[in-house]
C-alpha positions, 0 to 999 in steps of 0.5 A: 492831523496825523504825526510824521511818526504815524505817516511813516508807519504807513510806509512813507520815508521819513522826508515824504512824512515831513512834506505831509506835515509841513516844513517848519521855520525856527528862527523868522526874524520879521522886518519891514512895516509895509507889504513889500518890505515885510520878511516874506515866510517860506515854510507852512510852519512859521516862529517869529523869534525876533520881532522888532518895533513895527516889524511885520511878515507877509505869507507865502506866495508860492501857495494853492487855494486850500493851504495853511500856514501857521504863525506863532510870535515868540518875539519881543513885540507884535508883528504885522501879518500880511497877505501874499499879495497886494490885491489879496486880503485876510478875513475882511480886512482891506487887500495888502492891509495886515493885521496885528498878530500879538507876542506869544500869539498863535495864527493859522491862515488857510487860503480859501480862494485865490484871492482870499485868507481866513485867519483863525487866531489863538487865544 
């Protein structure tokens, strides 16, 4: 993927570069231990740096068939990653059920179909 750098020297302005590459969320703190009361993630680009016990974050919904979101957990302890809603499911877990995303792990979820997440995890 090119950089925001690249995108501009293409003659893009610097925000119209930013919107290409995603924006990016700093400072997640995860909450809940449901989907409904999970921190709801807002930007293609996600840092938990604050992870409770349990705590979990669910995607966006705000989302079409081909996007990606990245999540990368620099907080104390795991979190749980849900779907965007509760008829949708990640990988072939059941729909609504997330999944445990570790400490100092690193998750790109692309949506496939419209009701359908591939989550393809770092090491």
């Amino acid at each position: 993927m090119a950089t925001a750098v690249d995108i501009m020297r293409g003659g893009f302005s610097s925000g119209q570069a930013r919107a290409v590459g995603g924006q990016v969320q700093s400072a997640v703190s995860a909450a809940g231990t449901t989907i409904a009361t999970a921190t709801r993630l807002t930007a293609s680009i996600n840092v938990v740096t604050t992870a409770a016990a349990s705590s979990g974050v669910a995607l966006p919904t705000q989302v079409q068939i081909g996007d990606s979101v990245e999540i990368l957990n620099l907080g104390a302890n795991a979190v749980t990653v849900y779907p965007d809603t509760s008829s949708n499911q990640i990988n072939a877990l059941s729909a609504a059920a997330g999944f445990l995303l570790a400490t100092n792990t690193a998750v790109v979820l692309r949506k496939f179909t419209s009701t359908r997440w591939a989550g393809f995890l770092s090491a």
